[in-house]
NUDREN-932741 format. One record per residue (C-alpha): residue number from 0; residue in three letters; x, y, z. Coordinates in Angstrom, 1 decimal, m for minus. Each point is the difference from the previous one (the first is absolute). Example, Ala and Ser with C-alpha at 12.3 -4.5 7.8 and 13.67 -1.06 7.14 Angstrom:
+-----+------+--------+--------+--------+
! seq ! type !   east !  north !     up !
+-----+------+--------+--------+--------+
!   0 !  ala !   12.3 !   m4.5 !    7.8 !
!   1 !  ser !    1.4 !    3.4 !   m0.7 !
+-----+------+--------+--------+--------+
//
This chain:
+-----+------+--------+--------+--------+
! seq ! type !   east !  north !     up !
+-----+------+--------+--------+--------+
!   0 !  unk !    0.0 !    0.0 !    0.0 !
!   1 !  unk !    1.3 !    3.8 !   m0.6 !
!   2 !  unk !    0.3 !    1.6 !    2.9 !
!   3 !  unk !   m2.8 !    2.6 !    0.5 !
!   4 !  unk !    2.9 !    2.9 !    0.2 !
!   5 !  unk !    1.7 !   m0.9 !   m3.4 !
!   6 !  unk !   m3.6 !   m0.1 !   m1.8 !
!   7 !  unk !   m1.2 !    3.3 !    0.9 !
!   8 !  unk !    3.3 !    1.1 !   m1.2 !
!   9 !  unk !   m0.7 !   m1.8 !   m3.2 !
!  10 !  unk !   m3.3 !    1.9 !   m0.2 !
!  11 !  unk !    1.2 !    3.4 !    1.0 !
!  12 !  unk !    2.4 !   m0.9 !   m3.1 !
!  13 !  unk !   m2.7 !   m0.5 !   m2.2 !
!  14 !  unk !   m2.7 !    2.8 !    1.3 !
!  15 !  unk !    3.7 !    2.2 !    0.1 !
!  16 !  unk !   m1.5 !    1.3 !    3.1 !
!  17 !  unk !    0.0 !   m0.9 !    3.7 !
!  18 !  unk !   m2.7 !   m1.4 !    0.9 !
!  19 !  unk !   m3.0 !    1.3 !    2.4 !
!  20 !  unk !    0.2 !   m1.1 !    3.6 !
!  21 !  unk !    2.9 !   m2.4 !   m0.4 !
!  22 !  unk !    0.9 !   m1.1 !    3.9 !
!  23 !  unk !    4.0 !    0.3 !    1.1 !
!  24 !  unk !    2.5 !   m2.3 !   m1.5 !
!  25 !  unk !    0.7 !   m2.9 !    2.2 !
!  26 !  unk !    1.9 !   m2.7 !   m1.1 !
!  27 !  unk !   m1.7 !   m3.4 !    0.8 !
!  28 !  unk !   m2.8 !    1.3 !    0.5 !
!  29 !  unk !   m3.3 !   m1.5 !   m0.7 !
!  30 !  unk !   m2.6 !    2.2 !   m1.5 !
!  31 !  unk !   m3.4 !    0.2 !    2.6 !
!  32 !  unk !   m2.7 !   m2.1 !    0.0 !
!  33 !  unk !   m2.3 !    2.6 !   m1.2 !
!  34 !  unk !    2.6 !    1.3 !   m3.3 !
!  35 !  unk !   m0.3 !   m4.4 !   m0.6 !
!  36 !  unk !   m3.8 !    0.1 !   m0.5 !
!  37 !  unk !   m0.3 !    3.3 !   m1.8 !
!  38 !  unk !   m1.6 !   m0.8 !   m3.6 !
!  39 !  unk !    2.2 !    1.4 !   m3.1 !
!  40 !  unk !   m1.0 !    2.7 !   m1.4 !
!  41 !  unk !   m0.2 !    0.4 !   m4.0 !
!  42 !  unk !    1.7 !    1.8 !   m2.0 !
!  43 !  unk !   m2.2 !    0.3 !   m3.0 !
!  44 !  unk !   m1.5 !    3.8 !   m0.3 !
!  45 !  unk !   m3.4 !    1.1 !    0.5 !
!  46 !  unk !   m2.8 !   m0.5 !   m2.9 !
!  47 !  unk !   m0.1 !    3.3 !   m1.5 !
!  48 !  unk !   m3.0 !    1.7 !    1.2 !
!  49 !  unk !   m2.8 !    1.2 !   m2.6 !
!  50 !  unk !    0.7 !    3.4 !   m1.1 !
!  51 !  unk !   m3.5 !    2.0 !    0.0 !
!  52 !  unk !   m0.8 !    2.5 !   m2.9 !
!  53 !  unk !    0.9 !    3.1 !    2.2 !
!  54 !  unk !    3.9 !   m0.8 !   m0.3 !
!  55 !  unk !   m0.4 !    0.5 !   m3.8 !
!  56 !  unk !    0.2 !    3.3 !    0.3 !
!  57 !  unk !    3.3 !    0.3 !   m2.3 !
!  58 !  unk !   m1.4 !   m2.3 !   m2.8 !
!  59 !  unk !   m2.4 !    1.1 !   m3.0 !
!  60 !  unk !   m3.5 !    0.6 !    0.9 !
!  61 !  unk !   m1.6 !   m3.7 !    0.0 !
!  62 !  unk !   m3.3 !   m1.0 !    1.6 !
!  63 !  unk !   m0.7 !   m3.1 !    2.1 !
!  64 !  unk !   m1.8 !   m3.3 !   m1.9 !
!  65 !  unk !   m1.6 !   m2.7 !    1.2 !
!  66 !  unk !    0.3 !   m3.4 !   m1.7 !
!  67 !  unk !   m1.6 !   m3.3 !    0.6 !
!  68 !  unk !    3.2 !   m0.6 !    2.6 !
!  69 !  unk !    0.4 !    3.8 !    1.4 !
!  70 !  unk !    0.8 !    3.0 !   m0.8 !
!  71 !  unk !    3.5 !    1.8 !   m2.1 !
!  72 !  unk !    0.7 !    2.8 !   m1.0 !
!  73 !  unk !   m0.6 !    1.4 !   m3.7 !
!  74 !  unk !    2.0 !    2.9 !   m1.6 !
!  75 !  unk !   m1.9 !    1.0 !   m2.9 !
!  76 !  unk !    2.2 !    2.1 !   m2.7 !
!  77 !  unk !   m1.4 !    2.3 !   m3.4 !
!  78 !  unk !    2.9 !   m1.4 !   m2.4 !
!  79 !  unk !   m0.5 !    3.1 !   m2.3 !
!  80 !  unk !    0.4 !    2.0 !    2.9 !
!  81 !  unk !    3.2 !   m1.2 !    1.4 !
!  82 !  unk !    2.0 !    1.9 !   m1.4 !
!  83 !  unk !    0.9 !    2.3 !   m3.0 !
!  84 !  unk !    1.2 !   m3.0 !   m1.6 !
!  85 !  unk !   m2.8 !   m2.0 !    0.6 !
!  86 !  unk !   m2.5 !    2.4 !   m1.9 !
!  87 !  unk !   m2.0 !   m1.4 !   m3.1 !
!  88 !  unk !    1.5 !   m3.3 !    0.7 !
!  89 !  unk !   m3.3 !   m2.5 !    0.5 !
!  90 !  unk !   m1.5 !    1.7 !   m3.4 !
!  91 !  unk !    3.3 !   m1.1 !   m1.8 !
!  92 !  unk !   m0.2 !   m2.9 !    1.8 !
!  93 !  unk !   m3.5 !   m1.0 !   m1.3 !
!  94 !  unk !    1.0 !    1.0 !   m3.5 !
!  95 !  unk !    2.1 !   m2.8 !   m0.3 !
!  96 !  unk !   m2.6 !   m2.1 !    1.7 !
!  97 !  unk !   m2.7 !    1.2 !   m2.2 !
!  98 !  unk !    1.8 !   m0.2 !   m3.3 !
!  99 !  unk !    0.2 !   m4.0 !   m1.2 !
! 100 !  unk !    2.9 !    1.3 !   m2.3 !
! 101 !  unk !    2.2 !    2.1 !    2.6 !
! 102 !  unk !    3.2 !   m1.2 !    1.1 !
! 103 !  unk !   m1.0 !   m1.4 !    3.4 !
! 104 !  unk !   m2.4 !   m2.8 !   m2.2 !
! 105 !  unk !    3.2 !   m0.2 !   m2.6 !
! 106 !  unk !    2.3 !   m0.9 !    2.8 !
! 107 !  unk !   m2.0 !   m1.6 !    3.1 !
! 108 !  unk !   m4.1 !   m0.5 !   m0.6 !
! 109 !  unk !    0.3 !   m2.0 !   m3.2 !
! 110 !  unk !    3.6 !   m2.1 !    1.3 !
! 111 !  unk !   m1.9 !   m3.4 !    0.6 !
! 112 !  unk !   m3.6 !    1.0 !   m1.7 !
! 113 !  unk !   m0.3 !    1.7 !    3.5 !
! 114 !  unk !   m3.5 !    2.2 !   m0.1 !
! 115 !  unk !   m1.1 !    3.4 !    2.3 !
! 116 !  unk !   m3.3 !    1.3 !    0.0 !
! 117 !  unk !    1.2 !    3.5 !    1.2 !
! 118 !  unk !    1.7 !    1.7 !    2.7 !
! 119 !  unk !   m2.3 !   m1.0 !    2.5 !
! 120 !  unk !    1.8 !   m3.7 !    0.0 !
! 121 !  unk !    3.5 !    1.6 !    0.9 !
! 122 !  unk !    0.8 !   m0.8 !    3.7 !
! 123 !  unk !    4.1 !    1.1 !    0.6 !
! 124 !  unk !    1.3 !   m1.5 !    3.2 !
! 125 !  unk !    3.0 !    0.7 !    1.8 !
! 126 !  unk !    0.9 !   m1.5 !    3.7 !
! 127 !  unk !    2.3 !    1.2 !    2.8 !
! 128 !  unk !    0.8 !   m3.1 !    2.5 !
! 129 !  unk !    1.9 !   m0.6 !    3.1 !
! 130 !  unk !    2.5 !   m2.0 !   m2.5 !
! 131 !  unk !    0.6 !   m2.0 !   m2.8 !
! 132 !  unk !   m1.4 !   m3.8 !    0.5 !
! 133 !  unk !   m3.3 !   m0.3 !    1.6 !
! 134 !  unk !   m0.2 !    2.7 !    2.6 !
! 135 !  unk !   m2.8 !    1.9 !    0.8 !
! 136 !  unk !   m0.6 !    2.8 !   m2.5 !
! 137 !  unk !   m1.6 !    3.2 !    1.6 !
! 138 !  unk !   m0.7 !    2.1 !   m3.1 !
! 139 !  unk !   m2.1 !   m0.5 !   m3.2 !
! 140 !  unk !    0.2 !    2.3 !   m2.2 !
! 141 !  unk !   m2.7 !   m0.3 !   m3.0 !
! 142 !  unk !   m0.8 !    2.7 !   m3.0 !
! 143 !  unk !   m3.0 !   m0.2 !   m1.4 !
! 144 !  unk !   m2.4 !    1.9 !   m2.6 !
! 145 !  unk !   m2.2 !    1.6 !    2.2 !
! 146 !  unk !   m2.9 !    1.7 !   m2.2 !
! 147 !  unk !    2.0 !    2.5 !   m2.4 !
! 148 !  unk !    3.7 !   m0.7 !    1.5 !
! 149 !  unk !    2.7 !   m1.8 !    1.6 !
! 150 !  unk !   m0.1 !    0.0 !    3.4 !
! 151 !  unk !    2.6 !   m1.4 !    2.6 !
! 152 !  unk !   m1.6 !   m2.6 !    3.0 !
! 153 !  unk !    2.6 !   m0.5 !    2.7 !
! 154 !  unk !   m1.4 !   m2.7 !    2.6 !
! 155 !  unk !    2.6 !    0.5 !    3.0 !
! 156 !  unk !   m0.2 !   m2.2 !    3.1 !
! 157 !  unk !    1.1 !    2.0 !    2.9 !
! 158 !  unk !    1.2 !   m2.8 !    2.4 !
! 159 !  unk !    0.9 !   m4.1 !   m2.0 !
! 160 !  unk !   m3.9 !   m1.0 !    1.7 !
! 161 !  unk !   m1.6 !    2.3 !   m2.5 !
! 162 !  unk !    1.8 !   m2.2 !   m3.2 !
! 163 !  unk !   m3.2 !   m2.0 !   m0.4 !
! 164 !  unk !   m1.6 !    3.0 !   m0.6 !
! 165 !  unk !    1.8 !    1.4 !   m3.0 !
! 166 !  unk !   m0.3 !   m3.1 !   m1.2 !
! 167 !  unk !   m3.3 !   m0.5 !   m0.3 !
! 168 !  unk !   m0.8 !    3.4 !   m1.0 !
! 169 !  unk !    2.5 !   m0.1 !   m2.7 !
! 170 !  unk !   m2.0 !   m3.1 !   m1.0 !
! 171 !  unk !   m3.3 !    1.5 !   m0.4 !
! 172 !  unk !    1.7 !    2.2 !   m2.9 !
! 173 !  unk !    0.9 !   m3.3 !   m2.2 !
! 174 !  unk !   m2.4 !   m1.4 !   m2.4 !
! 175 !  unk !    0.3 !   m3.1 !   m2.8 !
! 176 !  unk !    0.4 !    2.9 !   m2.6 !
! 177 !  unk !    2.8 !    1.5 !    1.9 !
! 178 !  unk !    3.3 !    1.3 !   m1.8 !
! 179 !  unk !    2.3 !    0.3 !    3.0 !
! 180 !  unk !    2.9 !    1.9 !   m1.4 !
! 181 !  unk !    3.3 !   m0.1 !    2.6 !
! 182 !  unk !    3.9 !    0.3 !   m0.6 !
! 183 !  unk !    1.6 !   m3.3 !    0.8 !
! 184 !  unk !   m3.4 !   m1.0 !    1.4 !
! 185 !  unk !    0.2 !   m3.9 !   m1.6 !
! 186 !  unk !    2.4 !   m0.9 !    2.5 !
! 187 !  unk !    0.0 !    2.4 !    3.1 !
! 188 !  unk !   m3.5 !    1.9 !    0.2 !
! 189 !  unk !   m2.7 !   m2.5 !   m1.0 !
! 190 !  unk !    1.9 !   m2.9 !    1.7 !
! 191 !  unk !    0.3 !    1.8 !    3.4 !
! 192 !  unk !   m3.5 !    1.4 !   m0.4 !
! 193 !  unk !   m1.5 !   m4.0 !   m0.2 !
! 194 !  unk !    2.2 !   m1.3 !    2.3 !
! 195 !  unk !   m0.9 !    2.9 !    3.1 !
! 196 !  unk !   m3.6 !   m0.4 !   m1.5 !
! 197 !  unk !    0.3 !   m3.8 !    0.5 !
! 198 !  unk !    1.7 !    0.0 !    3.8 !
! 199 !  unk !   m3.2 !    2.8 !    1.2 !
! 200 !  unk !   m2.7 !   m2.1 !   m2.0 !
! 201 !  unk !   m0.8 !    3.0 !   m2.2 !
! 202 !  unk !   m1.5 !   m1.4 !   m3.9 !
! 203 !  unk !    1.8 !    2.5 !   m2.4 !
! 204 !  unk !   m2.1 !   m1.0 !   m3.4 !
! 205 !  unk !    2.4 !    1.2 !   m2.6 !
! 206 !  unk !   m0.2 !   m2.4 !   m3.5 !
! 207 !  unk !    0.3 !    3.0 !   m2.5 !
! 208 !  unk !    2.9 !    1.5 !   m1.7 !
! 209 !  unk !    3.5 !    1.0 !    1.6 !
! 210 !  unk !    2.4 !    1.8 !   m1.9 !
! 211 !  unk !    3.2 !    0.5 !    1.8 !
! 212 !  unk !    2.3 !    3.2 !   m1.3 !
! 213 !  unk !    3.2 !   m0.9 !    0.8 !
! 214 !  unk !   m0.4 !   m2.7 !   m2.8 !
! 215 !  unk !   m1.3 !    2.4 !   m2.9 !
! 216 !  unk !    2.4 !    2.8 !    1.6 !
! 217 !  unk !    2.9 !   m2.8 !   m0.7 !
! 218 !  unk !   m1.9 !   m0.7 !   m3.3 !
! 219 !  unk !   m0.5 !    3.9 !   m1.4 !
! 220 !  unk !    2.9 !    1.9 !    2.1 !
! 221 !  unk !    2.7 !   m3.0 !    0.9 !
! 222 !  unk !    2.8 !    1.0 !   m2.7 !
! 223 !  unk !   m0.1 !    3.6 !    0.7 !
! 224 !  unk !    0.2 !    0.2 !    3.7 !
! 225 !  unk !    2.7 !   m0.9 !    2.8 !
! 226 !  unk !   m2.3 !   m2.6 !    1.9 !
! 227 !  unk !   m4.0 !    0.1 !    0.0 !
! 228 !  unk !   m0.8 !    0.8 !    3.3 !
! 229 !  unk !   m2.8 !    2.0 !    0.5 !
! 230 !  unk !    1.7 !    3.2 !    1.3 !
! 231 !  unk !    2.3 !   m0.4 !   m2.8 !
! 232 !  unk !   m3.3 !    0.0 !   m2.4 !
! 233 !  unk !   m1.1 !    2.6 !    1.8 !
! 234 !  unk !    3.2 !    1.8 !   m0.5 !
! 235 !  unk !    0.7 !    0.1 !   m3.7 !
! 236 !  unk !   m3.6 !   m0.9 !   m1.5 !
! 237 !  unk !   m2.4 !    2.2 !    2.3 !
! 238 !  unk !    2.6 !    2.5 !    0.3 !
! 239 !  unk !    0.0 !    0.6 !    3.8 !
! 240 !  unk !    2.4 !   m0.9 !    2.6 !
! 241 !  unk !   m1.5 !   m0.5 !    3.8 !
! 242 !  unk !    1.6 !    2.5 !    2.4 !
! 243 !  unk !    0.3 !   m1.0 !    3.9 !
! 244 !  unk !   m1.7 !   m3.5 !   m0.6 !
! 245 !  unk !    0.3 !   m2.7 !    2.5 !
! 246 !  unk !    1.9 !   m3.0 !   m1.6 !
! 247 !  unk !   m1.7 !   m3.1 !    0.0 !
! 248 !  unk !    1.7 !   m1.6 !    2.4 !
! 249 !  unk !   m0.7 !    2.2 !    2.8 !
! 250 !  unk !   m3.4 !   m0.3 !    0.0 !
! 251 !  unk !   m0.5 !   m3.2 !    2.4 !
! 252 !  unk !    2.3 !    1.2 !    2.3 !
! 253 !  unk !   m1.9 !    3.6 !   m0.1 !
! 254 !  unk !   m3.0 !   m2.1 !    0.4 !
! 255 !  unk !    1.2 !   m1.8 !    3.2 !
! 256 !  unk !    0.6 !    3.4 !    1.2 !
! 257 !  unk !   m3.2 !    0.9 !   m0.4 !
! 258 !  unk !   m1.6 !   m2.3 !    1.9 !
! 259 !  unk !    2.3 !   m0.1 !    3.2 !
! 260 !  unk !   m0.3 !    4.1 !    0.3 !
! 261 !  unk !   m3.2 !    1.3 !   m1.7 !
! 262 !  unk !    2.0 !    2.7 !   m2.4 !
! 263 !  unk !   m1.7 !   m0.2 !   m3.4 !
! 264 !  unk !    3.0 !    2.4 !   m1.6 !
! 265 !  unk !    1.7 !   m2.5 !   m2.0 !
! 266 !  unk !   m3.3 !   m1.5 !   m0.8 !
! 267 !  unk !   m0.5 !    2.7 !   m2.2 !
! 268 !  unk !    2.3 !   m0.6 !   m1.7 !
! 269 !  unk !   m0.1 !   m3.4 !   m0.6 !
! 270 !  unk !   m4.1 !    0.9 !   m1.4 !
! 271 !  unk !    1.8 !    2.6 !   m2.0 !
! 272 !  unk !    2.2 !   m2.3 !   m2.0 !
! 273 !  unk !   m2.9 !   m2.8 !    0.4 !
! 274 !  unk !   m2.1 !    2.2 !   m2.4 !
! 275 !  unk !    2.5 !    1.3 !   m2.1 !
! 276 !  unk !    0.9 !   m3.9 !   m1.4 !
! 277 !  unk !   m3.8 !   m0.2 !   m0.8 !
! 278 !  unk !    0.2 !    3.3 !   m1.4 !
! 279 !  unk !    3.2 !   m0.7 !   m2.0 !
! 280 !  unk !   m2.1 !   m3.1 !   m1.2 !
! 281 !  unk !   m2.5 !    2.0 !   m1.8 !
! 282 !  unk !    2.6 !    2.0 !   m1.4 !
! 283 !  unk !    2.1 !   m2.4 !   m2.0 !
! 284 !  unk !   m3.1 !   m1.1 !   m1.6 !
! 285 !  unk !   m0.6 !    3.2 !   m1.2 !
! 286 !  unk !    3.4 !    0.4 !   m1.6 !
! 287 !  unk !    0.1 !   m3.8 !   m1.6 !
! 288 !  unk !    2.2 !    0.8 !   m3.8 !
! 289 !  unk !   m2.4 !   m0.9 !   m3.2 !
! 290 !  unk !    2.8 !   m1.8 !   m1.2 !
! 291 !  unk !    1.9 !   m1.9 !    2.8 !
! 292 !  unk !    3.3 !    0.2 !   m2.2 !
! 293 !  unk !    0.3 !    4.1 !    0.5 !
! 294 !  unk !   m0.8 !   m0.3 !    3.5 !
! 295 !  unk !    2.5 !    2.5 !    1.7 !
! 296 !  unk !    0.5 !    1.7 !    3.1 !
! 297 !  unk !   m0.1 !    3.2 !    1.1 !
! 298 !  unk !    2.2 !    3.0 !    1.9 !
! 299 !  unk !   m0.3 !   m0.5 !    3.4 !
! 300 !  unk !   m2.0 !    2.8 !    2.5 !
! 301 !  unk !   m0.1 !    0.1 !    3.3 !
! 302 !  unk !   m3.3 !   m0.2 !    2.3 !
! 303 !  unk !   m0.8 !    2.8 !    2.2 !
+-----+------+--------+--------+--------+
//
């Protein structure tokens, strides 16, 4: 057996503090009876606690939503109003939805006799998780043709108990004649979506059409362009350049934050960039070349 003294200096080691309460150093000496009988305590943190809609203060106006398994948040954004940028774009967008002969139908709708009634089919998705393989995901972000434009749906769970809840009101948007566009949503977005959907019980009926951009980005853009990442689409095909953007990668730990403290300030952020990929979506479809071949990109601008 370790002596009692030499463990606790193990542990004060490995907290690389001393440790609360620790009685005089004797050698020999066995620990009391009472010390013996004490039950260990574990080390695993608290459960985060559920973050009510008042700490949200920092994040873009969103409204409480209830769902067959409890309420989320929903941040609902104008996408012609963004921004300067963003003006006009849903009526190009629908022009090359409308228009059977437009380069969207040359290059996507009619690869694999693939057929759209209009823009009301059109469901882009784009998810921010707590990581990469089956972990909860605690943001949906959905565009849609809402009446006479795009318009940006953010489902946000604001504590990991609320995940059920995007989930099955990101469900009640699907339908069999949904075109669910995404960028390398064929093997991250849609996978990740059925398996969460799958491990809460929630039925997502999707059996339509899903076109996936970083494929026809690779197809139209690939020889001109250093990689086709989206930013880099983004970059030299939309002309704009994201300024102060939080990368990627930070967001699940800005998440995690989140949740152990209440402040919603990076979670603006991480909405912000959530509905700019959407946005960027709609953007590249507008600017799809008539003749692949020619395809080009542009001068670069940067994104105030």
């Amino acid at each position: 057996m370790v002596p009692p003294n030499d463990l606790l200096k193990r542990m004060e080691a490995l907290n690389r503090r001393p440790l609360k309460d620790r009685a005089p150093e004797r050698k020999d000496a066995d620990p009391p009876p009472e010390d013996r009988e004490r039950p260990r305590r574990s080390a695993r943190p608290p459960q985060a606690p559920v973050m009510p809609t008042a700490t949200l203060g920092d994040m873009p106006t969103g409204v409480e939503v209830q769902s067959d398994a409890g309420p989320a948040l929903l941040v609902t954004t104008d996408v012609d109003t963004y921004d300067a940028d963003c003006a006009g774009l849903s009526a190009k967008f629908r022009e090359q939805v409308d228009d059977r002969e437009s380069p969207f139908h040359r290059n996507v709708a009619r690869r694999g006799e693939l057929n759209i009634r209009g823009v009301e089919d059109v469901l882009f998705v784009d998810l921010e998780t707590t990581g990469l393989s089956n972990t909860p995901v605690f943001l949906i972000g959905a565009m849609v043709w809402d009446g006479s434009a795009l318009s940006v749906r953010q489902y946000f769970a604001r504590s990991l108990d609320e995940e059920r809840a995007i989930l099955s009101l990101f469900a009640e948007l699907l339908s069999p004649a949904t075109w669910l566009v995404t960028f390398n949503g064929k093997s991250f977005d849609w996978p990740f979506v059925q398996n969460r959907a799958y491990r809460h019980g929630v039925d997502v009926p999707f059996h339509g059409t899903h076109v996936d951009l970083l494929h026809v980005g690779r197809r139209v853009w690939g020889d001109n362009l250093p990689n086709c990442r989206l930013q880099t689409l983004e970059r030299f095909i939309c002309d704009r350049t994201r300024v102060g953007d939080i990368p990627s990668s930070e967001i699940p730990a800005a998440y995690r934050r989140f949740t152990r403290t209440g402040d919603a300030s990076e979670m603006a952020s991480v909405l912000e960039h959530n509905a700019l990929d959407l946005i960027t979506l709609a953007d590249l479809i507008t600017r799809l070349p008539a003749d692949v071949a020619r395809a080009a990109p542009r001068r670069r601008r940067a994104r105030r």
